[in-house]
PDB file of N, CA, C and O in Angstrom:
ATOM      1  N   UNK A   1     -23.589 -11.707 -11.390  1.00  0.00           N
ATOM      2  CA  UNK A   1     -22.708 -11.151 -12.408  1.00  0.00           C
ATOM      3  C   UNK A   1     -22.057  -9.852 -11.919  1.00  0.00           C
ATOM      4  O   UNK A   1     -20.827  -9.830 -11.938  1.00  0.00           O
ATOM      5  N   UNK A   2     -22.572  -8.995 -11.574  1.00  0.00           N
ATOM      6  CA  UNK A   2     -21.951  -7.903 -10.939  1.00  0.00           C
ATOM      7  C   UNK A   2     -21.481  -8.023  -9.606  1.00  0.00           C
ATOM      8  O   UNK A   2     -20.563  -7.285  -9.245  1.00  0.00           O
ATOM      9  N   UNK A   3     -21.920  -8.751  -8.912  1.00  0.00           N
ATOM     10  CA  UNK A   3     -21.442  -8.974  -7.539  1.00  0.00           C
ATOM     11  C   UNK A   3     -19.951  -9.071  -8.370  1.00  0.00           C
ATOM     12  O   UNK A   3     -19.052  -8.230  -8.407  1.00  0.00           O
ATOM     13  N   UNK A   4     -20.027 -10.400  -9.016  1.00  0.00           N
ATOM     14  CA  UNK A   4     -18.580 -11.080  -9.630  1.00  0.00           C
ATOM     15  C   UNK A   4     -17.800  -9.676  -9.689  1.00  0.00           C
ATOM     16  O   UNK A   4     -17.258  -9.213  -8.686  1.00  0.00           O
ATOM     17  N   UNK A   5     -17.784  -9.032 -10.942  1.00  0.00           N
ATOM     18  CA  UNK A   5     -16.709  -8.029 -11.311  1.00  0.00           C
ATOM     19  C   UNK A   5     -16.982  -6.944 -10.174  1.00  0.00           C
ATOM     20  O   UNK A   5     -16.991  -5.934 -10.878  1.00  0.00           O
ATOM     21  N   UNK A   6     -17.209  -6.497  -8.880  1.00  0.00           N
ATOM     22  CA  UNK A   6     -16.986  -5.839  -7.904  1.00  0.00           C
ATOM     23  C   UNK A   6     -15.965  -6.824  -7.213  1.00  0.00           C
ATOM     24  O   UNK A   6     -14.888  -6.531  -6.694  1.00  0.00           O
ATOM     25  N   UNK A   7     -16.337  -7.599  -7.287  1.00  0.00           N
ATOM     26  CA  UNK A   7     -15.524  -8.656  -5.884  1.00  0.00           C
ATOM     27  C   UNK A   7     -14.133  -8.517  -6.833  1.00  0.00           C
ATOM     28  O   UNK A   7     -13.162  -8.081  -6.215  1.00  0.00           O
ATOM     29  N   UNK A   8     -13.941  -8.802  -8.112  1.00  0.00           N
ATOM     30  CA  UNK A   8     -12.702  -8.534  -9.145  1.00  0.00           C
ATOM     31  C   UNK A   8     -11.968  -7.364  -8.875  1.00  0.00           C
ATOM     32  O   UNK A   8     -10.807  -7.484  -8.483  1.00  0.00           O
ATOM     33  N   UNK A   9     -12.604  -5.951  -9.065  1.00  0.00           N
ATOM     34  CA  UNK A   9     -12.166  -5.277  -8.935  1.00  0.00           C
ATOM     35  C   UNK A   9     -11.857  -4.367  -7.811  1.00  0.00           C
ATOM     36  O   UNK A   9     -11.294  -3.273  -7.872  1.00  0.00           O
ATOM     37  N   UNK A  10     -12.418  -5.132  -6.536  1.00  0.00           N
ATOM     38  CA  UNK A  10     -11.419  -4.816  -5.021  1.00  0.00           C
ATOM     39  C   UNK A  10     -10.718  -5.813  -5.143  1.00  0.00           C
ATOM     40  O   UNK A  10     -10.079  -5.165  -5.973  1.00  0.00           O
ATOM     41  N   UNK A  11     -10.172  -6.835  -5.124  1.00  0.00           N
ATOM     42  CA  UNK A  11      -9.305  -7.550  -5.004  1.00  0.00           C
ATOM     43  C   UNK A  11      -8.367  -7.064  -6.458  1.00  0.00           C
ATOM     44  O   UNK A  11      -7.265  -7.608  -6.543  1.00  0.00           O
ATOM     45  N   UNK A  12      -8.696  -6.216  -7.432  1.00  0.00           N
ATOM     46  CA  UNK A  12      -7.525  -6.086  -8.247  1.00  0.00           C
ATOM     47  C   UNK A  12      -6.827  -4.798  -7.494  1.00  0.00           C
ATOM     48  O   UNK A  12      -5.610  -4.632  -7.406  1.00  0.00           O
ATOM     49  N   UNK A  13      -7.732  -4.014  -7.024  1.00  0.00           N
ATOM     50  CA  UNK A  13      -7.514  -2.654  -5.999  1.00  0.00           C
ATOM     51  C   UNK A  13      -6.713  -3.069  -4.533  1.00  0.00           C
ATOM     52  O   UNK A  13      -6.018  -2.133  -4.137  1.00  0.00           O
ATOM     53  N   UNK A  14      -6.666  -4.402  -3.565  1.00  0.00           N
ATOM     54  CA  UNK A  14      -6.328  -4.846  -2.802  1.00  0.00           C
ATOM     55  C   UNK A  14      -4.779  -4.846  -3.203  1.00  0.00           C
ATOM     56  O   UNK A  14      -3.938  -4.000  -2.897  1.00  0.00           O
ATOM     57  N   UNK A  15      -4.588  -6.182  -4.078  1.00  0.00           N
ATOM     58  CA  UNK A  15      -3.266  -6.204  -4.633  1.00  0.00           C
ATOM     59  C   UNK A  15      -2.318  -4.793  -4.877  1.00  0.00           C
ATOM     60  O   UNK A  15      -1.207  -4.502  -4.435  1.00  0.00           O
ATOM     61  N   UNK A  16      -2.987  -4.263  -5.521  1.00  0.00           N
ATOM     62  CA  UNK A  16      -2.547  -3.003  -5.979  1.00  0.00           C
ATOM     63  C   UNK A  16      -2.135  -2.268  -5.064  1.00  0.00           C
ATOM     64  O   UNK A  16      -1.305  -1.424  -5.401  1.00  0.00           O
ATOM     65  N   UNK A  17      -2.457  -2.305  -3.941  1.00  0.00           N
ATOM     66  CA  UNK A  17      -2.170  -1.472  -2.435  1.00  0.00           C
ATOM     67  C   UNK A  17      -0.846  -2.255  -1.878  1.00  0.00           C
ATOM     68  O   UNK A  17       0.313  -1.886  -1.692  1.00  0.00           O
ATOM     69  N   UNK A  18      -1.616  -3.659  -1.672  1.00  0.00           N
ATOM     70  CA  UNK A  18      -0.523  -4.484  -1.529  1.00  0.00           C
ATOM     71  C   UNK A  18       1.025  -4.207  -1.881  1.00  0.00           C
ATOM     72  O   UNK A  18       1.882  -4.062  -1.009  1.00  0.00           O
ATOM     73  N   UNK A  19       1.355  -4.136  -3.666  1.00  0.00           N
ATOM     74  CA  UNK A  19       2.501  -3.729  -4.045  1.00  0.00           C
ATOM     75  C   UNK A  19       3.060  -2.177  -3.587  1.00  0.00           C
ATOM     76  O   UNK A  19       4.198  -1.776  -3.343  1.00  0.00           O
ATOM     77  N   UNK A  20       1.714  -1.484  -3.585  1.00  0.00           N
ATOM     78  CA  UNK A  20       2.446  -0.117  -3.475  1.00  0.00           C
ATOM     79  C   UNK A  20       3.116   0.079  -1.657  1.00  0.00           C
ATOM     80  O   UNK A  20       3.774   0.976  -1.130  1.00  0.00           O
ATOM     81  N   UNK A  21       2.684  -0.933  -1.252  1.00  0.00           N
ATOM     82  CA  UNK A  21       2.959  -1.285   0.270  1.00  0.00           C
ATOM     83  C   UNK A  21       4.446  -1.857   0.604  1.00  0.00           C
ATOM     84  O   UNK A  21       5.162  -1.621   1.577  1.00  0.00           O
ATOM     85  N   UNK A  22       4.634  -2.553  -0.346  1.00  0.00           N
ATOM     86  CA  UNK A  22       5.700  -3.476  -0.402  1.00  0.00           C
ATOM     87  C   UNK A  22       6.503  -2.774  -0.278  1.00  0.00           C
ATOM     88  O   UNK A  22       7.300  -2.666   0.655  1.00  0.00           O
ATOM     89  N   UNK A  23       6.317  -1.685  -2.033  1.00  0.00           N
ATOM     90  CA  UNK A  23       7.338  -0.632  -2.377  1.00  0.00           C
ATOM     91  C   UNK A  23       7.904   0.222  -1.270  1.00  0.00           C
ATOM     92  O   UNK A  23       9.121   0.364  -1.144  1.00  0.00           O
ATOM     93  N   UNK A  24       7.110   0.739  -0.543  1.00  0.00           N
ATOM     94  CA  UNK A  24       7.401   1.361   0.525  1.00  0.00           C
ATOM     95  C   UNK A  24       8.493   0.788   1.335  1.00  0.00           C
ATOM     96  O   UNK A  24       9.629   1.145   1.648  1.00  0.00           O
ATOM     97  N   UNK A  25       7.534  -0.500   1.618  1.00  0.00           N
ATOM     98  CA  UNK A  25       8.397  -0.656   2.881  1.00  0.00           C
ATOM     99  C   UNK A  25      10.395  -1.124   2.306  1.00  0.00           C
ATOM    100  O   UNK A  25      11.454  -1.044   2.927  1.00  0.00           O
ATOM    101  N   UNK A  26      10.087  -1.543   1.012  1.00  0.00           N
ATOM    102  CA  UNK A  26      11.522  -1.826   0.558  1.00  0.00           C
ATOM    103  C   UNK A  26      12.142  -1.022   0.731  1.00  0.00           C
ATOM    104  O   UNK A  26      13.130  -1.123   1.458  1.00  0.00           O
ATOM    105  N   UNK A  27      11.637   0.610  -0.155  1.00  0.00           N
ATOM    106  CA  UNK A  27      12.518   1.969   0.275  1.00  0.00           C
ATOM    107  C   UNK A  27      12.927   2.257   1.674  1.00  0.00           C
ATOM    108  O   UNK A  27      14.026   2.777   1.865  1.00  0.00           O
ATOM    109  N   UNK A  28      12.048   1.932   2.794  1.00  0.00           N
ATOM    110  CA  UNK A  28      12.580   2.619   3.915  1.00  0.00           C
ATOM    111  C   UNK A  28      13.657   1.259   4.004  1.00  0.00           C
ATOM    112  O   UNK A  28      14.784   1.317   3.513  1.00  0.00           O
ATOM    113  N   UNK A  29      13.300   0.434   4.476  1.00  0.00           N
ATOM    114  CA  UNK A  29      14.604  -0.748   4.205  1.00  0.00           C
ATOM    115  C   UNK A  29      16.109  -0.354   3.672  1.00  0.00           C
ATOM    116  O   UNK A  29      17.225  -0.357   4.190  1.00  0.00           O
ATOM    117  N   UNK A  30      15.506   0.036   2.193  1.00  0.00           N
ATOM    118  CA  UNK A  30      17.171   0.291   1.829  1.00  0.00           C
ATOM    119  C   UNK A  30      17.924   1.371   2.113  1.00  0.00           C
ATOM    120  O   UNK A  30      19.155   1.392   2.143  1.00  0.00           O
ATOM    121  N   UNK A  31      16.658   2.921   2.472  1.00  0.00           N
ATOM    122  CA  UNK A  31      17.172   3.962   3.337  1.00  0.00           C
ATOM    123  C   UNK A  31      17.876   3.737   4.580  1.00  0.00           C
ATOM    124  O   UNK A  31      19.063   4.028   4.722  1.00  0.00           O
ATOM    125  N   UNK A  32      16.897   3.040   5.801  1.00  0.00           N
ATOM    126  CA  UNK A  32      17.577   2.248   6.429  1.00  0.00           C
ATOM    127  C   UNK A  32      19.198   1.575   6.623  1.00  0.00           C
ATOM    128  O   UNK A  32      20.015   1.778   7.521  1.00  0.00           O
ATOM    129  N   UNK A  33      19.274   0.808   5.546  1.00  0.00           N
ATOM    130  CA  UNK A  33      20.834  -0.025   5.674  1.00  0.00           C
ATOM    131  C   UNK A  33      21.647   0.890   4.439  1.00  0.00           C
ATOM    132  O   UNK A  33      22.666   0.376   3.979  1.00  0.00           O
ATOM    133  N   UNK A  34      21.279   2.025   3.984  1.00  0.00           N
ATOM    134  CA  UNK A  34      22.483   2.833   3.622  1.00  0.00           C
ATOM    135  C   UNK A  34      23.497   3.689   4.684  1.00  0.00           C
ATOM    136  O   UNK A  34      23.228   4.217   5.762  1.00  0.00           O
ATOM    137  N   UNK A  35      24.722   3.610   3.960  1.00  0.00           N
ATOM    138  CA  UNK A  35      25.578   4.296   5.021  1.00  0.00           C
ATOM    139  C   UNK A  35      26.317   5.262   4.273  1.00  0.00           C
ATOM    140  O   UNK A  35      26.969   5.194   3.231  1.00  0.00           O
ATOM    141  N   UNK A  36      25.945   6.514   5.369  1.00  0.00           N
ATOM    142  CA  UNK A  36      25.032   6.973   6.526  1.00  0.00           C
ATOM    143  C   UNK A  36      23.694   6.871   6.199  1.00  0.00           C
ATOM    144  O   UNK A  36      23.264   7.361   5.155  1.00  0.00           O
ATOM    145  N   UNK A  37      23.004   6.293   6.973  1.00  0.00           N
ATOM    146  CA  UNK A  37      21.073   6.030   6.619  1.00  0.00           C
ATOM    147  C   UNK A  37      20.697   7.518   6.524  1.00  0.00           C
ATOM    148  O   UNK A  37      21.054   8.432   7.267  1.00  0.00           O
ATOM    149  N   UNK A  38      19.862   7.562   5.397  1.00  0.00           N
ATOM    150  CA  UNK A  38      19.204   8.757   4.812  1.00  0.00           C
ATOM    151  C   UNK A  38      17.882   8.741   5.226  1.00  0.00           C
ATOM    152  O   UNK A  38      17.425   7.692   5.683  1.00  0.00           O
ATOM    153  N   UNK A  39      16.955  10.077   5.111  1.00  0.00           N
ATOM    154  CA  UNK A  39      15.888   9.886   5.362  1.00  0.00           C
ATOM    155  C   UNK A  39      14.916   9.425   3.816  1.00  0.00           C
ATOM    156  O   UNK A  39      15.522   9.254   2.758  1.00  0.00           O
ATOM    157  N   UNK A  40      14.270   9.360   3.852  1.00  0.00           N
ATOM    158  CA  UNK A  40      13.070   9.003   3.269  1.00  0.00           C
ATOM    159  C   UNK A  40      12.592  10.504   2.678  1.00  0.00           C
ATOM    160  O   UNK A  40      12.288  11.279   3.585  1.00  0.00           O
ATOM    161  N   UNK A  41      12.484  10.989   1.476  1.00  0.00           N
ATOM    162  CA  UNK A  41      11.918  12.248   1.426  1.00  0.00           C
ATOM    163  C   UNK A  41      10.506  11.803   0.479  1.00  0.00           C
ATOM    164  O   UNK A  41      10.523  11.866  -0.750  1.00  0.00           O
ATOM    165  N   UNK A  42       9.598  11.461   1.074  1.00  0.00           N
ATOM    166  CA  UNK A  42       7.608  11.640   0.440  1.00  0.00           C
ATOM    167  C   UNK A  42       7.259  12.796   1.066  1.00  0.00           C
ATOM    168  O   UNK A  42       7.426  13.354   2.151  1.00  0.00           O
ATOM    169  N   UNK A  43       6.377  13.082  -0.644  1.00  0.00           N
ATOM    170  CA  UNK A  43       5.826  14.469  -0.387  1.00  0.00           C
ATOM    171  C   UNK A  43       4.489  14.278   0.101  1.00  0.00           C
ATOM    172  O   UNK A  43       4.093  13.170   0.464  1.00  0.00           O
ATOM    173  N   UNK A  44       3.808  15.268   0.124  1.00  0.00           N
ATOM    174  CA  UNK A  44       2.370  15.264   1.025  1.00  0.00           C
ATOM    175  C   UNK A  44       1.804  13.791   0.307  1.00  0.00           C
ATOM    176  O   UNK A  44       1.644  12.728   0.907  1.00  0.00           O
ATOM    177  N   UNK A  45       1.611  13.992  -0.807  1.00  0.00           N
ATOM    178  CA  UNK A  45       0.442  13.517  -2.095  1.00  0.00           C
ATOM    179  C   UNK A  45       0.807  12.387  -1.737  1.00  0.00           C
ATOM    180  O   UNK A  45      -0.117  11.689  -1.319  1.00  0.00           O
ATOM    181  N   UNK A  46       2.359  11.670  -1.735  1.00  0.00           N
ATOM    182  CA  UNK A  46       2.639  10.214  -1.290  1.00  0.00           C
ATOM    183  C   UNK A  46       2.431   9.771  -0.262  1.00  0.00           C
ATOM    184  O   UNK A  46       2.344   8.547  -0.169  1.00  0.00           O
ATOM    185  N   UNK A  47       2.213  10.916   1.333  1.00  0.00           N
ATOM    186  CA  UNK A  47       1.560  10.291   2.138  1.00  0.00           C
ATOM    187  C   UNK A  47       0.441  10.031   2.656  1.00  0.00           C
ATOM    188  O   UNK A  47       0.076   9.454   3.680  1.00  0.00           O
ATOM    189  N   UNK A  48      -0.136  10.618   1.672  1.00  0.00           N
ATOM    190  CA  UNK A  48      -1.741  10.336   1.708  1.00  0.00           C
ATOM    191  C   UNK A  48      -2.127   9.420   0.700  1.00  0.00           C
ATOM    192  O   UNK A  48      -2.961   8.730   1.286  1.00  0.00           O
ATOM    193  N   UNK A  49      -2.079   9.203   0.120  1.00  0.00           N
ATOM    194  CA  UNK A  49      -1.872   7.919  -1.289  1.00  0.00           C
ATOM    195  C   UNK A  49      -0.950   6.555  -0.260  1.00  0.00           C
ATOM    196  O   UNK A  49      -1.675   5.560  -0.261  1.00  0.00           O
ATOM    197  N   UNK A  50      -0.070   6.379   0.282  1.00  0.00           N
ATOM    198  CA  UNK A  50      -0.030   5.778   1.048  1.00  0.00           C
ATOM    199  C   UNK A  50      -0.902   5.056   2.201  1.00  0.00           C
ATOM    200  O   UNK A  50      -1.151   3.868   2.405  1.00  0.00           O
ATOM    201  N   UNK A  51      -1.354   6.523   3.036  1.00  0.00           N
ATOM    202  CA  UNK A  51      -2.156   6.234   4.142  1.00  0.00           C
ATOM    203  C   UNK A  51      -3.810   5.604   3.757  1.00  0.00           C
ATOM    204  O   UNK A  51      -4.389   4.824   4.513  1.00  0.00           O
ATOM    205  N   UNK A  52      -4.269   5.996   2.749  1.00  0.00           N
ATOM    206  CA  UNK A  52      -5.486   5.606   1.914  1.00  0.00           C
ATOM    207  C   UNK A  52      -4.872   4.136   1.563  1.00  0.00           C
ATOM    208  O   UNK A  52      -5.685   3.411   2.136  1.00  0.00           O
ATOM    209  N   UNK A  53      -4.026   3.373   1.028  1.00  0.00           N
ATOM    210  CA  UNK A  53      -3.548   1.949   0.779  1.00  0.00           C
ATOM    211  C   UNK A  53      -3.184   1.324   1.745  1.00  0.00           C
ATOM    212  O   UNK A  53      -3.350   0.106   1.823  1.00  0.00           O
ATOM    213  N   UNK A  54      -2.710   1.917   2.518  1.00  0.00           N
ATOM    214  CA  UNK A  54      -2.532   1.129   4.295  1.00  0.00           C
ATOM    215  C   UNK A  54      -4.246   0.636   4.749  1.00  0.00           C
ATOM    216  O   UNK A  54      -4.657  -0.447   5.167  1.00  0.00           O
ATOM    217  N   UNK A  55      -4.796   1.606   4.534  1.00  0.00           N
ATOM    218  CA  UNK A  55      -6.682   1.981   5.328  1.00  0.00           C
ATOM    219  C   UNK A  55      -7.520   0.745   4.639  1.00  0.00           C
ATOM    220  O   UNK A  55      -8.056  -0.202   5.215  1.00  0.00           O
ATOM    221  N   UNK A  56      -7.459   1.125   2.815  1.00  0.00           N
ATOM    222  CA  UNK A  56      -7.870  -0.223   2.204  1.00  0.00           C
ATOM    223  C   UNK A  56      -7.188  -1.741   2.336  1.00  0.00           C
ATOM    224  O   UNK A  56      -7.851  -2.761   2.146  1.00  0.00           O
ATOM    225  N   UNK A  57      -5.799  -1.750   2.681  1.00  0.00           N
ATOM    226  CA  UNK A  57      -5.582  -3.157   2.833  1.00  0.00           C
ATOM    227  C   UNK A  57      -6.291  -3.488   3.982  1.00  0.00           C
ATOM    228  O   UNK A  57      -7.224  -4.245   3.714  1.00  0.00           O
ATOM    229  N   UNK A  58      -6.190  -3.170   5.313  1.00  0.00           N
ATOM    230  CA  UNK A  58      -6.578  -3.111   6.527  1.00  0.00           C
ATOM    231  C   UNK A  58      -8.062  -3.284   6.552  1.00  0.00           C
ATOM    232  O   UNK A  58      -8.501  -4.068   7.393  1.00  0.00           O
ATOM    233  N   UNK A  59      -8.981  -2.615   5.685  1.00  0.00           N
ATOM    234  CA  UNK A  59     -10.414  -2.446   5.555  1.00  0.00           C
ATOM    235  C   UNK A  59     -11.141  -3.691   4.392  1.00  0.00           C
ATOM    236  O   UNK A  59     -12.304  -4.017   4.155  1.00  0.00           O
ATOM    237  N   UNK A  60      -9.632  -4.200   3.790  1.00  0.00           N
ATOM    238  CA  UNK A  60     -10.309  -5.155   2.979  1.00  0.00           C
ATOM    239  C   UNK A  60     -10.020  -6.459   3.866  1.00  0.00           C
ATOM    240  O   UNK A  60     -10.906  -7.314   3.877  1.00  0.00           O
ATOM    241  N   UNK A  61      -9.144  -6.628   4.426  1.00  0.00           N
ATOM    242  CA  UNK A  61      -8.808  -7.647   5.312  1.00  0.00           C
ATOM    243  C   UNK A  61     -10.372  -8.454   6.453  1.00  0.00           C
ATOM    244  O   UNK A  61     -10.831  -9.565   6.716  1.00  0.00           O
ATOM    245  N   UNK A  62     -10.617  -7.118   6.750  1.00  0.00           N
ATOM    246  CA  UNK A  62     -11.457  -6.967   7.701  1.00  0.00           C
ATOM    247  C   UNK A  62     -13.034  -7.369   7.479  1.00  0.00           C
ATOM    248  O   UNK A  62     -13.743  -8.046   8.224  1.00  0.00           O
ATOM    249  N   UNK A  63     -13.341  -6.801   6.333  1.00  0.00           N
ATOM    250  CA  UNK A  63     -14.445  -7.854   5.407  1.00  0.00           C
ATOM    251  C   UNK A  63     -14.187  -9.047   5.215  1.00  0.00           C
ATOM    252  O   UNK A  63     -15.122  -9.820   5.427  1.00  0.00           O
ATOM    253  N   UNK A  64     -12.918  -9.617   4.773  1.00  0.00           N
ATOM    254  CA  UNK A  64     -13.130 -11.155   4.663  1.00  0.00           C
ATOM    255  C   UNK A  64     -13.297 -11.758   5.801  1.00  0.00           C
ATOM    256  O   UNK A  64     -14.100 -12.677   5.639  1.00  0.00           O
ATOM    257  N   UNK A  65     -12.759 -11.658   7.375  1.00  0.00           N
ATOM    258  CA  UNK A  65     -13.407 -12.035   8.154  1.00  0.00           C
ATOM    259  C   UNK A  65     -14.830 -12.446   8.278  1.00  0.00           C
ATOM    260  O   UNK A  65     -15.266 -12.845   9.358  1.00  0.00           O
TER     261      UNK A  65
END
């Protein structure tokens, strides 16, 4: 029973990285193909909130192996 809702709630935490991953990468994308391409302005807090969702996708991946 608890195994259950742990295993739930990294995989609701997985996803969740997942999208905020996506998001990212869409923004630099559309920064990217604007003209003149702009930079990207994230503040500290977003790149560490980032880098922590990069670490868990990567770290959850790695367990299911």
């Amino acid at each position: 029973m608890l195994n259950e809702i742990v295993s739930n709630i990294t995989l609701f935490i997985f996803v969740f990285s997942a999208l905020a991953m996506v998001r990212l990468g869409v923004n630099f994308v559309s920064s990217l193909l604007s003209d003149p391409p702009k930079p990207i302005n994230l503040t500290t807090r977003e790149i560490i909130i980032s880098g922590l969702f990069l670490t868990y996708i990567i770290t959850y991946i790695i367990t299911l192996l």
